[in-house]
C-alpha positions as CSV (number, residue, x, y, z in Angstrom):
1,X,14.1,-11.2,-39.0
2,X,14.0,-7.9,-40.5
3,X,10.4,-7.3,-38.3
4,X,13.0,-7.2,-35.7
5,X,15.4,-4.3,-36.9
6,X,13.4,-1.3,-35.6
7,X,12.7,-2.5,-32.5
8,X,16.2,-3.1,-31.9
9,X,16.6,0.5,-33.1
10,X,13.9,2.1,-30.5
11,X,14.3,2.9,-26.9
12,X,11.8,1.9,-25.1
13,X,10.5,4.6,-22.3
14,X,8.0,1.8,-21.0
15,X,8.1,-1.9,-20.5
16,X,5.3,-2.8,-23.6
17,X,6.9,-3.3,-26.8
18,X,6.9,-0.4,-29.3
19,X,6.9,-1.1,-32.8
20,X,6.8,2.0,-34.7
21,X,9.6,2.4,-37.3
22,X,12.3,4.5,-36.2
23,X,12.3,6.8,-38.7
24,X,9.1,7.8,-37.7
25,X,8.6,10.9,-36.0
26,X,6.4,10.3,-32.9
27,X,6.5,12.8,-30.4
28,X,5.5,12.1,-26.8
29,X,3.7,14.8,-25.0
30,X,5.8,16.0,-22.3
31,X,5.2,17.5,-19.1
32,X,7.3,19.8,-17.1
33,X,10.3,18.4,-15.1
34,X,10.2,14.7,-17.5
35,X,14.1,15.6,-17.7
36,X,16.0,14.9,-14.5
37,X,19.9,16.3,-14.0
38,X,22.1,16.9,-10.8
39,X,25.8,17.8,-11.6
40,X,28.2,20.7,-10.4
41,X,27.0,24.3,-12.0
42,X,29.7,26.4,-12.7
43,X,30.5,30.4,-14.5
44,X,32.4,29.4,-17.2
45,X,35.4,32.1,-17.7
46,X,36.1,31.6,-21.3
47,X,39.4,33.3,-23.2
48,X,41.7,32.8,-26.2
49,X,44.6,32.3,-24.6
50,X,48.5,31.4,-25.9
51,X,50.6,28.7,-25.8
52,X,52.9,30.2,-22.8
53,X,49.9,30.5,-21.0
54,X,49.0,27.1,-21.0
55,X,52.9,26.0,-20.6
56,X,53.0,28.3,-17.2
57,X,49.9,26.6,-15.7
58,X,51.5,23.0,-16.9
59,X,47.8,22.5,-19.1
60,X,47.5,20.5,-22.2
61,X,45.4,22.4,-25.2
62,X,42.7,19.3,-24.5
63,X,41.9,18.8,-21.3
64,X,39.6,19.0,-18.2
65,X,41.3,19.0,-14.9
66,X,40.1,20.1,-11.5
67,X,42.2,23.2,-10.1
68,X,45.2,22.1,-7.7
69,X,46.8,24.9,-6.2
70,X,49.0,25.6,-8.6
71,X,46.1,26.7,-10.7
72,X,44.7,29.0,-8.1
73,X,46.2,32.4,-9.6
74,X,45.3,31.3,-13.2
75,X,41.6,32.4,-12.7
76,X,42.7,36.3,-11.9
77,X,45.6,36.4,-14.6
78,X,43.4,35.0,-17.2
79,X,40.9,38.0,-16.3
80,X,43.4,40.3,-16.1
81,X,45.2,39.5,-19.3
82,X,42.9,38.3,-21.5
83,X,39.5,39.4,-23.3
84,X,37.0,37.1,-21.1
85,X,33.3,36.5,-21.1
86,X,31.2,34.8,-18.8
87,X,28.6,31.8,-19.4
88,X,26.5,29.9,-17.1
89,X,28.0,26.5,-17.4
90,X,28.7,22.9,-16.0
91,X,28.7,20.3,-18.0
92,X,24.9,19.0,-16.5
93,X,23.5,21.9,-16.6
94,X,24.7,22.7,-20.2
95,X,22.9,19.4,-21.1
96,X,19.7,20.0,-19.7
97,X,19.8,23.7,-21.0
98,X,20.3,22.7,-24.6
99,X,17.8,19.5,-24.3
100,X,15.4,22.7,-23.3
101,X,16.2,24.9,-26.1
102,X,15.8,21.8,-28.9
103,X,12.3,21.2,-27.1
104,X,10.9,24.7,-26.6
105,X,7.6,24.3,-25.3
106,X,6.5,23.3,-22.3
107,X,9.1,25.6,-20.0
108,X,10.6,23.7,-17.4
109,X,10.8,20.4,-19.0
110,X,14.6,20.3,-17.9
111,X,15.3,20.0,-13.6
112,X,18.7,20.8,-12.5
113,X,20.1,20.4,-9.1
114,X,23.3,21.5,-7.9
115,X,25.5,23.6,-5.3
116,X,25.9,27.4,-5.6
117,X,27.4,30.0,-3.1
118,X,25.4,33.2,-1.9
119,X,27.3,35.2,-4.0
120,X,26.9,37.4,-7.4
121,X,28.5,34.4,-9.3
122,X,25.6,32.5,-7.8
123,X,22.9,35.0,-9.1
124,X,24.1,34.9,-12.6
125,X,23.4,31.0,-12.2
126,X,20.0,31.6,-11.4
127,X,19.3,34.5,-13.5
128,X,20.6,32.5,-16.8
129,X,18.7,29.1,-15.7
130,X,15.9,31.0,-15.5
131,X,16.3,32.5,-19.2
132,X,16.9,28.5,-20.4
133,X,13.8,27.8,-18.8
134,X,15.1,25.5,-17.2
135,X,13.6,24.5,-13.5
136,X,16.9,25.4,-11.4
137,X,16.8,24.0,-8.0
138,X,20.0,25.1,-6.2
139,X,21.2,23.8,-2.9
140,X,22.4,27.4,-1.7
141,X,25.3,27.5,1.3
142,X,27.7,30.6,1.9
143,X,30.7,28.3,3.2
144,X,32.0,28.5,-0.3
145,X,31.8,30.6,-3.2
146,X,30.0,29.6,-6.4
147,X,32.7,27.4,-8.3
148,X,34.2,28.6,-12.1
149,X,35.5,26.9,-14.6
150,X,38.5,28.6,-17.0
151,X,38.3,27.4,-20.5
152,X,41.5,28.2,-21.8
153,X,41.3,28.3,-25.8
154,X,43.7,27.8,-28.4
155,X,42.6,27.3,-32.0
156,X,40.2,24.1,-32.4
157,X,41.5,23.3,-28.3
158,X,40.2,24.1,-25.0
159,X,41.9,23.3,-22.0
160,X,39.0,23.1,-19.0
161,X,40.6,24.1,-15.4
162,X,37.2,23.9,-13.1
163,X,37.4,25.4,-9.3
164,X,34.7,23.7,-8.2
165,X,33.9,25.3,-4.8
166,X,31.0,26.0,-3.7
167,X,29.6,23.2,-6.2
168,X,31.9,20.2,-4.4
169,X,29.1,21.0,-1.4
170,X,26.2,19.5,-2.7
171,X,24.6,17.6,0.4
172,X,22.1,14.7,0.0
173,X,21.0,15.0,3.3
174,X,20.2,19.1,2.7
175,X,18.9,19.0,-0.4
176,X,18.1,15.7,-2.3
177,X,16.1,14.0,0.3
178,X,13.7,17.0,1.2
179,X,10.9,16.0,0.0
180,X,9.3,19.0,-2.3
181,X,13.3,18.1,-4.3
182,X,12.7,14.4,-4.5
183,X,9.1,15.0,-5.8
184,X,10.8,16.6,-8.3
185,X,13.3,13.3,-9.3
186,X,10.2,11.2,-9.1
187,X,8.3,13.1,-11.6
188,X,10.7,12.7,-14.4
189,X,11.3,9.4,-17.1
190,X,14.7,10.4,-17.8
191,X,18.1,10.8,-15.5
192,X,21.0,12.7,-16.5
193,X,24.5,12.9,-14.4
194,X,27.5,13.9,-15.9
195,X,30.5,11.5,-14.4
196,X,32.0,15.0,-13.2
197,X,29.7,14.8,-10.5
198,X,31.2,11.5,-8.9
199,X,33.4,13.2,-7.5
200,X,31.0,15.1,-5.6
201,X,28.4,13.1,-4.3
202,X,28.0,9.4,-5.0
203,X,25.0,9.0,-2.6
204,X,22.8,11.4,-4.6
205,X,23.7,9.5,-7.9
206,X,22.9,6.3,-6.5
207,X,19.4,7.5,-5.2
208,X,18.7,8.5,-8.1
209,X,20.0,5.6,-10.0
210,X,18.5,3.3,-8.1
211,X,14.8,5.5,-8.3
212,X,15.5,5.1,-12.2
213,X,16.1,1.4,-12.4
214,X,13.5,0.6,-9.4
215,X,11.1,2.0,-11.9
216,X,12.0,1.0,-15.1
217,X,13.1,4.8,-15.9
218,X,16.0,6.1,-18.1
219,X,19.1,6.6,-16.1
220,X,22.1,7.9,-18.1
221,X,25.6,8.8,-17.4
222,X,28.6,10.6,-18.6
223,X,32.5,9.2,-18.7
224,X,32.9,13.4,-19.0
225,X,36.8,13.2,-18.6
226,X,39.6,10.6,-18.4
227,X,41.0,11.1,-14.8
228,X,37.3,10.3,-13.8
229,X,37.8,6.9,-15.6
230,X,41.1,6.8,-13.8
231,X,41.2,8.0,-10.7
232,X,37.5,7.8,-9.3
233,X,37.0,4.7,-11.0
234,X,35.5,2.9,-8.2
235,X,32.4,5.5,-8.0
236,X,32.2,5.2,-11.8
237,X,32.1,1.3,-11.0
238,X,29.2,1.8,-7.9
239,X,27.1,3.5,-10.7
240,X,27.7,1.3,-14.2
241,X,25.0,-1.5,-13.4
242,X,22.3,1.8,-13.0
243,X,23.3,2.7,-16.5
244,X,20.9,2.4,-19.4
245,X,22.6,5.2,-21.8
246,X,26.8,6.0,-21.6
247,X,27.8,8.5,-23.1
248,X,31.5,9.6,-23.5
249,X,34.4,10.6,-26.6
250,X,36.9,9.0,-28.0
251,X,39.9,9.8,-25.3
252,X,37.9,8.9,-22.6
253,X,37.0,5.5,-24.0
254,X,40.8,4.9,-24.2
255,X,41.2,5.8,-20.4
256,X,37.9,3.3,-19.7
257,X,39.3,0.8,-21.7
258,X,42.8,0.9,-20.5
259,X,41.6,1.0,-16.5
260,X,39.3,-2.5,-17.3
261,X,41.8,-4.1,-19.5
262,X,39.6,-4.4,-22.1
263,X,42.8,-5.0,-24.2
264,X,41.7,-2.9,-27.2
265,X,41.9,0.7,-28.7
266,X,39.4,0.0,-30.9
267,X,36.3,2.9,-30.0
268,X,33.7,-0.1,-31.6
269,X,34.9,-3.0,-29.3
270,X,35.5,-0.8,-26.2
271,X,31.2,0.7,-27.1
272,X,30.5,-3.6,-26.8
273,X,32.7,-3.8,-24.1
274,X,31.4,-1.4,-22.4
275,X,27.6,-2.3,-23.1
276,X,28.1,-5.8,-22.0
277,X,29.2,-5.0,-18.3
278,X,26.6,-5.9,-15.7
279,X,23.4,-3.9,-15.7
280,X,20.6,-4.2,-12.7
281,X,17.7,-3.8,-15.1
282,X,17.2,-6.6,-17.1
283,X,14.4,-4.9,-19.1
284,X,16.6,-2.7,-20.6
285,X,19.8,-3.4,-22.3
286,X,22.7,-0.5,-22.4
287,X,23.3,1.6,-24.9
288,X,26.8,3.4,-25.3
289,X,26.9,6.4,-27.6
290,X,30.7,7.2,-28.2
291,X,31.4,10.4,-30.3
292,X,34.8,11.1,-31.5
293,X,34.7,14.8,-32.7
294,X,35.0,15.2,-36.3
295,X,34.5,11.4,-37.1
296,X,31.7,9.7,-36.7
297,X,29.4,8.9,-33.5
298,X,29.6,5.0,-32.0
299,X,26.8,3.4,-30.9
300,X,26.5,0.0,-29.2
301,X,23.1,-1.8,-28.9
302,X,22.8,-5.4,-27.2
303,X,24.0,-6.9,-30.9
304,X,25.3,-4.5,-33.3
305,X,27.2,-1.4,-33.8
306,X,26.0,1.4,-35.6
307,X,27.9,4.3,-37.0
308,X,26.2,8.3,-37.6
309,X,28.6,10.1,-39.3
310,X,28.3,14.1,-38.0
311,X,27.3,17.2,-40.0
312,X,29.9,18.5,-41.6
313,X,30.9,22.0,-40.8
314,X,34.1,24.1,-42.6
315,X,36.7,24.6,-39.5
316,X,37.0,28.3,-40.3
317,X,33.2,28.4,-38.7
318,X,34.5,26.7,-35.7
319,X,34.4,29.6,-32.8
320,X,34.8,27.3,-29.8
321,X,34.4,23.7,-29.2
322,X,34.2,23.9,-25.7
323,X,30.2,22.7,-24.7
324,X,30.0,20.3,-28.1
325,X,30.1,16.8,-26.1
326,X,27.6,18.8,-23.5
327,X,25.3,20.0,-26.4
328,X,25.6,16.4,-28.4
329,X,24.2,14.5,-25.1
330,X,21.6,17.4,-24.8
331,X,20.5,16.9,-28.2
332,X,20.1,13.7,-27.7
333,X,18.4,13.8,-24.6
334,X,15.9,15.9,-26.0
335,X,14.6,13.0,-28.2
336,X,15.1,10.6,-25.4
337,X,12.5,12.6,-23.3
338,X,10.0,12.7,-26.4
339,X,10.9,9.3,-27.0
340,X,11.8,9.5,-30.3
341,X,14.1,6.5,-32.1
342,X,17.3,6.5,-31.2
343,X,18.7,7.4,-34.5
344,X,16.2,10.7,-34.4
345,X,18.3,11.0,-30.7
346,X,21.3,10.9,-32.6
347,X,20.5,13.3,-35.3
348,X,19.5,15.9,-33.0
349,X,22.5,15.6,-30.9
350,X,24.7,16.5,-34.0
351,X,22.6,18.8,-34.9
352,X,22.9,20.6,-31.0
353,X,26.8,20.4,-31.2
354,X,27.0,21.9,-35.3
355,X,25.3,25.3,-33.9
356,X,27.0,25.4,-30.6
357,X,30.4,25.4,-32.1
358,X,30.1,28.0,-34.1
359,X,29.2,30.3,-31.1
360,X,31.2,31.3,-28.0
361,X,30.7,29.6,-24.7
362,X,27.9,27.1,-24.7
363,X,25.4,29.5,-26.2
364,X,22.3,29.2,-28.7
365,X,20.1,31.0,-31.2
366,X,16.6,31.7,-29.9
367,X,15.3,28.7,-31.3
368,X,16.7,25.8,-33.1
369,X,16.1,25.1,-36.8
370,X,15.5,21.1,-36.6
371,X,13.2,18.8,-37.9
């Protein structure tokens, strides 16, 4: 059966059998817009902050949380009393930023859509997705103001407070469905949606979804956080049988795991668990792609495991680790789209997170050094 082993291995982008090995190093040719996201895009307000800091604001050094109220005057203090600097971010848009930089040419391979308020927050959004090359397609209202996100550092930690605001306005109706936007979803062979975004708009997701299994495209999803596992669960739930490709970390396996009584802690049997749950497209089986920070990455194909273990990197080189599980899933994406195998998709993403790490924010050299 050995024949069989890289087959197994490679993702297929259509429905005819490929048989390359997959350590081969096909490229497809790509087009512009082949990458699909939609997902909330935020400034990121990052800062080295202290421990009394986070105690005030009641934040744990790991987390990702929407802003309550209680939040509300963190944004200004953490301005006011600590060195800040500014990135375009959102965990989607991140993705497909970093996808774009591991590609390089064409431009515009990467689509993003999102919500962003007619403000100056708003033009540094567009100005920096135009610098990514990236093909940034914002739904623009001036109800609310373009939403933040404070990424409250301590040492190896980041705490993640976003204020969503203006991009918790993102309308189907006003934007997705138009039809020069939905020529864009239909050009692309890949789907990305971080699960941040179900709390947004779960309508938009399952158009898309649906566009991507109709057609025996690549629809792929992030867990992103566990109180999306937890608490909008049921959206998660809508979404799961569009899936072809979950991503997510160690903690937020736990949460899914623990929500569908999956009765283990194990990361390897919650990746089967998690592959096995009911899928819409029967051409294509799941694949869940688990990474767990400085171990190594899970994946789950319809019969095996397989483990990658990461690059290694000395922790003193570590600047900032906030945008690593964004950049892994855009490194990996960035194979997907050029259809490599899914251990080059692996590689790449490892690759992506090593150099963001070591740089503030989620940032990048001009141009990757990857083969």
């Amino acid at each position: 059966m050995a024949s069989e082993e890289p087959k197994a291995k490679k993702l297929k982008l259509s429905e005819e059998e490929k048989t390359e090995s997959p350590t081969k190093k096909t490229t497809a040719k790509l087009s512009p817009n082949s990458l699909f996201g939609m997902g909330n895009p935020l400034l990121d307000i990052s800062a080295v902050v202290d421990k009394d800091f986070l105690d005030k604001y009641t934040l744990k050094p790991n987390d990702q949380i929407l802003a309550e109220d209680k939040h509300k005057a963190l944004f200004d203090e953490l301005v006011k009393k600590f060195k800040v600097e500014y990135h375009a971010g959102g965990a989607t848009q991140n993705s497909i930023k970093i996808a774009q930089w591991m590609i390089q040419e064409p431009h515009n391979v990467g689509t993003f859509f999102g919500c962003i308020g007619k403000d100056k927050f708003g033009e540094i959004l567009k100005q920096k997705a135009e610098e990514a090359h990236i093909d940034a397609h914002y739904y623009e209202q001036d109800e609310e103001p373009t939403g933040s996100c404070a990424a409250c550092i301590t040492g190896d930690n980041r705490s993640l407070v976003a204020n969503l605001a203006a991009a918790n306005c993102y309308k189907k109706d006003k934007h997705l469905d138009l039809e020069e936007n939905w020529e864009l979803v239909e050009k692309a062979k890949v789907y990305y949606i971080a699960g941040f975004f179900l709390t947004v708009s779960l309508e938009s997701i399952l158009k898309v979804a649906k566009h991507a299994s109709e057609n025996n495209k690549l629809f792929c999803l992030n867990l992103s956080a566990p109180f999306i596992c937890q608490f909008f669960k049921d959206n998660l739930m809508q979404v799961m049988p569009y899936v072809d490709v979950l991503f997510g970390n160690e903690t937020e396996a736990a949460t899914f795991a623990k929500e569908h009584d999956f009765e283990t802690k194990d990361v390897k049997e919650i990746a089967k668990k998690a592959q096995a749950l009911p899928k819409v497209n029967k051409k294509r089986q799941r694949i869940v792609v688990l990474t767990q920070g400085k171990d190594e990455t899970i994946m789950a194909l319809s019969d095996k495991i397989e483990t990658f273990p990461i690059l290694k990197i000395d922790p003193k080189d570590i600047v900032d680790t906030n945008g690593a599980g964004d950049a892994f899933v855009g490194g990996f994406l960035s194979g997907l789209v050029q259809e490599k195998s899914l251990d080059q998709c692996v590689r790449a993403g490892h690759y992506s997170a090593n150099v963001i790490i070591r740089r503030a924010g989620c940032t990048f050299p001009e141009k990757p050094d990857f083969k």
